[in-house]
N, C-alpha and C positions, 0 to 999 in steps of 0.2 A: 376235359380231354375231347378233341374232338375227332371224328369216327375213322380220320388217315394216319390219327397219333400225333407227336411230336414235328413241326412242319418248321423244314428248313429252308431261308429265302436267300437267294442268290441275287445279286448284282452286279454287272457289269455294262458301264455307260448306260446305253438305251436298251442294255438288257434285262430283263427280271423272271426268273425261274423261281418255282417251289418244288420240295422232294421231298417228301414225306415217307412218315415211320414202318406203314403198315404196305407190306410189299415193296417197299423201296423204289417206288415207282417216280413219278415226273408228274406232278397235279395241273401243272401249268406253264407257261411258256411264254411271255410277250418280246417285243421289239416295237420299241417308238409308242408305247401301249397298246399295239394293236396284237390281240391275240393270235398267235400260230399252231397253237395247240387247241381244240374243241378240248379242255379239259372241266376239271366239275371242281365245285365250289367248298368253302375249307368247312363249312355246314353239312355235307352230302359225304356217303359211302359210296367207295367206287363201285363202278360198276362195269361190267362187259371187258374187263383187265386194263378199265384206259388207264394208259399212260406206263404200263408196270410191266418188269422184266418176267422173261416165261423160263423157266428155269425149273426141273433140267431135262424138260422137252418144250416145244411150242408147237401152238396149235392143238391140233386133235390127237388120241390117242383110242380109236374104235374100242369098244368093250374093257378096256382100264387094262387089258394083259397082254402080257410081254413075255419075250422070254431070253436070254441072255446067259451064254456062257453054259447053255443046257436046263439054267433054272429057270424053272416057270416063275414070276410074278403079276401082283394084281391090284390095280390104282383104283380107289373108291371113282365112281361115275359120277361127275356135277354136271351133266349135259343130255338128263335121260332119254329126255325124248330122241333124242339121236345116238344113245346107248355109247358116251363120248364120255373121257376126259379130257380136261380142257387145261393146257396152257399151263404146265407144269405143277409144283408144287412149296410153291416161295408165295405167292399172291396175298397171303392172308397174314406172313407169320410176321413178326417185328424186327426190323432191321436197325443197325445202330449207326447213328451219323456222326463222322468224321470230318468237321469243317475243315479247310485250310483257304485261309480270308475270305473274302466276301465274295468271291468269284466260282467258287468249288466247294464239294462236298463227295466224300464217301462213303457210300450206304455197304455196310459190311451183317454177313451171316454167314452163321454154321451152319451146313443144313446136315442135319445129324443121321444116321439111319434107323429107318422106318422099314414096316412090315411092304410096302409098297415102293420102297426105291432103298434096298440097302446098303447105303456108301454113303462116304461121310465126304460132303465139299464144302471149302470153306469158300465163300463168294464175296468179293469185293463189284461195285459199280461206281463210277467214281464221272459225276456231272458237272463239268467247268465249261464255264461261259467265256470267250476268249473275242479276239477281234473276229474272227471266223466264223462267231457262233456260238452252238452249243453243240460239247462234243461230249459222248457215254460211252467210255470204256469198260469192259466188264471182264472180270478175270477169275475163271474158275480154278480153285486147284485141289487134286485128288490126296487128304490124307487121311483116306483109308488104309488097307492092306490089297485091295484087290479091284481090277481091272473095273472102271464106271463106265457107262455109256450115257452121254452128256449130249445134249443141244441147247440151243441159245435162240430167246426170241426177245425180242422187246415189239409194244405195242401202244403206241402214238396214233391220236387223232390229227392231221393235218389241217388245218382250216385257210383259207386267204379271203375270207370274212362276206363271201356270199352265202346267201340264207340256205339253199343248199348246195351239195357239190353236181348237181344237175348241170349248172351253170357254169362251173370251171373249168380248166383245157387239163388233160392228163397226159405227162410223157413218163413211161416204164421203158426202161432200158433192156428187156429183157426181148429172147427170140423164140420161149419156148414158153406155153403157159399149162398146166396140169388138171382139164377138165374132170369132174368129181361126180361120182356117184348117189347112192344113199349114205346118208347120214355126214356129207361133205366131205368122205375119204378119197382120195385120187382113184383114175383108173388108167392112168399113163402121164404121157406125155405127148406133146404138139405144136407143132411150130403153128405163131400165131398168125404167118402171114395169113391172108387171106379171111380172118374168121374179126367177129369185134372187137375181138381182145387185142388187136394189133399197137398197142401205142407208142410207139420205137420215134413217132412224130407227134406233135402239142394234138390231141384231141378232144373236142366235147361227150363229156360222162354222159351227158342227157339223163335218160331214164332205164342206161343199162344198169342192171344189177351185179354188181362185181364182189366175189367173195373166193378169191382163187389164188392161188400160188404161182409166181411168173419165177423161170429161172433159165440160167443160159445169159447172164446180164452181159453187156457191154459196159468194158470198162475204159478209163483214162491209161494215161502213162503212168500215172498212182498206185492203179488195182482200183481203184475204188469206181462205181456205178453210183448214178442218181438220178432218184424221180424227183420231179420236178410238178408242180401245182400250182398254178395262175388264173386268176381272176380276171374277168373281162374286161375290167378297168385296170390293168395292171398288178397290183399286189402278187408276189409270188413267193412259193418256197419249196424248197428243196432238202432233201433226204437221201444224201450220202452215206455210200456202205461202203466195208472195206471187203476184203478176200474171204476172210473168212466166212461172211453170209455169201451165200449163193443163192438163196430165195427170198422173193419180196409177196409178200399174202398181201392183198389189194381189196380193204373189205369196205363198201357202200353203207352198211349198216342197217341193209331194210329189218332183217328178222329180229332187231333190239328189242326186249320188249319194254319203253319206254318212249311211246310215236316220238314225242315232241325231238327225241334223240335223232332218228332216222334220218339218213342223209344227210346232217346236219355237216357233220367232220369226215374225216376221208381217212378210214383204219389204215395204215402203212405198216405192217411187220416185217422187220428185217430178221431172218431166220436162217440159221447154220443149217439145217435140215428140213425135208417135206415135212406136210401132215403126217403123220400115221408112223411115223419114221422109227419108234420104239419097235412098232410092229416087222414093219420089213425092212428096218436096218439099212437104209437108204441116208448116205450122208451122218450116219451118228458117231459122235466121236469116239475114241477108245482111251479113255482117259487114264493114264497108267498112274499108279501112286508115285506118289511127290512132285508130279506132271502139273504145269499149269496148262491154259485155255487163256488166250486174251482176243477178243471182237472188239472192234470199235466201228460208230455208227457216229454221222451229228446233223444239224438240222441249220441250215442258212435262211435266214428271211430277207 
């Protein structure tokens, strides 16, 4: 067995994906063999959520409690030093795969209730490689008895095969970005004109450190917004969202603690809600029993 579980391989044309057991996540990603995904190898335990859906918060979660509907709850902390939960609580557990041909796969979970999130969802993600790409649908539905508060993240490494993303151009679609305090929680909101974080046009990452939530996006006639990542010599790729995310986390990867990792891949989370967002209720869904949730997000090279 190896340490992502059960690994399911996708083909279409010059596409080749894998999605593996444990988190249900996206191990990898090529086109034409050239990798689009910094993802990690069928040897290696994930790490840092790459590739894997955040469910049923993403991002941060300050001090593990919430409180909802008048009850207080409380999320073990896997991010101490910053006194943080991180990135839901689907990451670890085993997800069961639903082929349909060589093209598609559905990674399906109950996520049952727990002293830390008490509601019962049942969670389908469902990764098809098509002429367009690669598209992930993910569809929450509430069947409990009583009212959940849900968010959605997924978290891909972007690469377009320079050594690091120093050297890449970045366009985020977005016109607000949410500078962060201690322990990386927000402390508002900010229109990016004027500040680094501006990239509404192709820009060089350089040597800024970026680990922030852009929202406010600009979309097509679709609904849908996309950043966009290009290499000097051409290769590019793109990271389309639909409506339902309104936030895109933009992460550099300096504080990984594996150097050789660092800036290597370009974190991209597409996310229904902020950081912290369990906490002040900014954007969290209200997921009514027998209610579904459907986000789609996919990735062009």
């Amino acid at each position: 067995m190896t340490p992502s579980g059960r690994q399911t391989r996708l083909r279409f044309e010059q596409q080749e994906a894998v999605v593996v057991e444990v988190g249900g996540g996206l191990r990898t990603y090529e086109v034409g063999g050239r990798p689009v995904l910094d993802g990690y190898a069928e040897h290696e335990m994930v790490s840092a959520a790459r590739g894997q859906p955040l469910i049923p918060w993403p991002n941060r979660l300050h001090t593990g409690g919430y409180t909802w509907d008048g009850q207080e709850h409380a999320v073990p902390v896997d991010e101490p030093d910053q006194d943080n939960a991180l990135h839901g609580l689907t990451k670890w557990l085993s997800w069961t795969a639903e082929p349909d041909g060589e093209a598609a796969v559905t990674m399906r979970l109950s996520l049952l209730p727990q002293e830390a999130y008490p509601f019962a969802l049942d969670l389908a993600v469902r990764y098809e490689l098509d002429p367009d790409g690669l598209t992930v649908t993910t569809t929450a539905t509430n069947v409990g008895d009583s009212d959940a508060p849900y968010g959605y993240g997924a978290h891909p490494y972007l690469t377009v095969g320079t050594e690091r993303v120093d050297e890449a151009l970045l366009l985020v679609p977005a016109q607000t970005w949410l500078p962060t305090g201690p322990a990386q929680i927000p402390l508002g909101r900010e229109p990016v004109e004027g500040t680094p974080y501006d990239f509404r046009n192709p820009t060089l990452i350089g040597p800024l450190h970026l680990d922030y939530a852009f929202t406010d996006l600009l979309r097509d006639d679709r609904g849908r917004a996309t950043l966009v990542l290009t290499a000097p010599d051409g290769p590019r790729v793109e990271l389309w969202v639909d409506e339902q995310v309104r936030y895109l986390e933009v992460f550099t990867g300096d504080p990984l603690p594996q150097p050789d990792r660092r800036r290597r891949g370009l974190g991209v989370e597409p996310m229904t809600c902020p950081p912290d967002a369990f906490r002040s209720g900014q954007d969290v869904v209200r997921l009514q029993p027998g209610r579904d949730h459907l986000t789609q997000w996919g990735i062009r090279a």
